[in-house]
Every structure is written in structure tokens, then in C-alpha cells.
N, C-alpha and C positions, 0 to 999 in steps of 0.2 A: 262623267267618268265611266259609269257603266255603259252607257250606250258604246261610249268609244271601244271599251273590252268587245261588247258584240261584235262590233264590226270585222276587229280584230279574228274573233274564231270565225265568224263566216267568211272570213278572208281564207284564213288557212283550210281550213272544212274543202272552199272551192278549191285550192291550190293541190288537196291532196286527192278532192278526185280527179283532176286535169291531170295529174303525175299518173295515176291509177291508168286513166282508160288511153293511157300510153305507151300500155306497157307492149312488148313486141315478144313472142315465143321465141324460146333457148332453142338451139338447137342443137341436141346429140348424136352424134356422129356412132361410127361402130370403132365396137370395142376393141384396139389395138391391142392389148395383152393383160397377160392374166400372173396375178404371183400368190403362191401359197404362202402363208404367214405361218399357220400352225394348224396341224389337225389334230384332233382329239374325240372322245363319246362325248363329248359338249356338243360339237358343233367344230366351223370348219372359220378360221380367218384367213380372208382377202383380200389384196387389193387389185383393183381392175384399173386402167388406165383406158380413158374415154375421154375424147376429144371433145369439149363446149363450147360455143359459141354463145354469147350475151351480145346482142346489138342494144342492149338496154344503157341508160345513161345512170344509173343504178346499179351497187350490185347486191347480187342475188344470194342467201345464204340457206342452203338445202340441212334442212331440220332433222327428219324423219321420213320413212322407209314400209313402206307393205308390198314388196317385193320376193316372190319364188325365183329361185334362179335353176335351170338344168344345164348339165353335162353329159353332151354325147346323148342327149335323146332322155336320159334318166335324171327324174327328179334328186336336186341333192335336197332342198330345203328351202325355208322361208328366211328370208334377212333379217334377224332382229334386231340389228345395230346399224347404221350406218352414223359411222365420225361425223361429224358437221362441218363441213366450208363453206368458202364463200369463194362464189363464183365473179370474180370485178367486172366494174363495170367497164360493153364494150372492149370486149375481149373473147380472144379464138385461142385457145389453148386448151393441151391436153392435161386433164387434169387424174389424178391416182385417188380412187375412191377407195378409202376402208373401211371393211364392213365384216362382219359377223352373220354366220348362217345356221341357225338350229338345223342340224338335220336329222328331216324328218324318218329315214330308214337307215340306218347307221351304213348296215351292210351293201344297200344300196348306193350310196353315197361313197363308200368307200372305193365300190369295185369300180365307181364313173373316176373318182379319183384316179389312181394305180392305172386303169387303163388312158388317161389321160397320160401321164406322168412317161409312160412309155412311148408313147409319141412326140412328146414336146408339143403336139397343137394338140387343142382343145374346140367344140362348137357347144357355144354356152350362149343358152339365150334366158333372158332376165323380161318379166311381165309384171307388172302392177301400177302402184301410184307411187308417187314420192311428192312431200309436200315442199314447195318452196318458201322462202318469207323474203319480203323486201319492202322496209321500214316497217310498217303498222300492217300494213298488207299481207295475204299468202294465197296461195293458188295449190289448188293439186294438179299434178302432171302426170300424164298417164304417158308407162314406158311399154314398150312392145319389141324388144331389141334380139336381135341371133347374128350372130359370126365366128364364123372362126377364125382363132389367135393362138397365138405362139404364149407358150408358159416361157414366161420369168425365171430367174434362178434368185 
């Protein structure tokens, strides 16, 4: 009876690293637009609408966030929230990310605001990691993104 349990977890043990070294890179597209949720001396809510791609047979559910984002060239802040989803499996769609931004010079951050908000486009480019998980699994991903999009109302 024990034996047979062995066999059983080095069954699955293999099964889950064969799922593991399967896995295929997301792919993020640029960022289609931008919507202000709320701004305040906290910090600034966001949501960004960015296109994903999952060729995985799994899907992917994005955790957590060590992400700077800027505006128009000026640092607003660091993302200290990002919502959590899930990205399905084998799937291209655009997805609306919400997220939270301490920012780090208010006034700074204010004037990339206000001067965005007067154009209706913005050029926001977002640099860091973000952790992904997929079942027992996770992976860091490193983002390196800029474009410019139209604000949201």
C-alpha cells in the first residue's frame, strides 16, 4: 500500500514538472488606454486596458506588482496595489488592469496629471516586475512598456 502511494506522488511530482517546462511567455501588447478612477494625497487609482495574450493551456492569475509608472516623461509613482486576475487559458484579449499608485511627489504627479487630462492622450510607460501564479507555480515577469493612449472618461 505504501509503495503504491509512492508511485502515485512521483507520478504527479513528473506530471507537474512536464506542465512546468511547458509553459510558453504571455505576451503584452501596448497599452490601448488609460482611465482615472480617483485622485487624491494618497495616491492615484487606475485602470489601464492592455491587450494579453496566454498561448498557455493554463490559466494565469497575476498576484502582485513592483511597478513605477510615468506620465509624459514625469515620474507619478510606484504601484502598490494591483487587483488580481486571471488571465485564461489560450486567450488574446484585452484586459483592464486596476491598480493603485503611491505617489511619490504629489505635486509632481499632479502637474503630469492636469497636463495630461488637457490633451486627452497621455505617454505612460510602466517598468518593473509583476509576479504571475499558475497552479503551484509562479514566475516573475519583467515589464518594460511606453505608449501613448487616449484617457478614458
Amino acid at each position: 500500500m505504501k509503495l503504491k502511494n509512492f508511485y502515485v506522488i512521483i507520478i504527479l511530482i513528473f506530471i507537474s514538472v512536464i506542465n512546468a517546462s511547458c509553459y510558453k511567455n504571455i505576451t503584452v501588447g501596448k497599452i490601448e488606454g488609460v482611465k482615472i478612477n480617483k485622485i487624491s494625497q494618497q495616491g492615484v487609482s487606475l485602470e489601464i486596458a492592455v491587450p494579453i495574450k496566454n498561448p498557455n493551456f493554463y490559466k494565469i492569475k497575476i498576484k502582485k506588482a513592483d511597478l513605477k509608472i510615468f506620465l509624459n516623461d514625469f515620474e507619478l509613482g510606484k504601484i502598490k496595489k494591483v487587483y488580481s486576475f486571471v488571465i485564461p487559458k489560450k486567450s488574446n484579449q484585452v484586459h483592464k488592469l486596476k491598480v493603485d499608485i503611491e505617489v511619490s511627489n504629489f505635486m509632481t504627479g499632479l502637474f503630469a496629471l492636469m497636463s495630461s487630462l488637457s490633451k486627452r492622450k497621455i505617454k505612460i510607460k510602466i517598468n518593473g516586475k509583476i509576479k504571475a501564479k499558475a497552479s503551484i507555480f509562479s514566475k516573475s515577469i519583467k515589464v518594460d512598456e511606453e505608449s501613448n493612449v487616449k484617457l478614458f472618461k
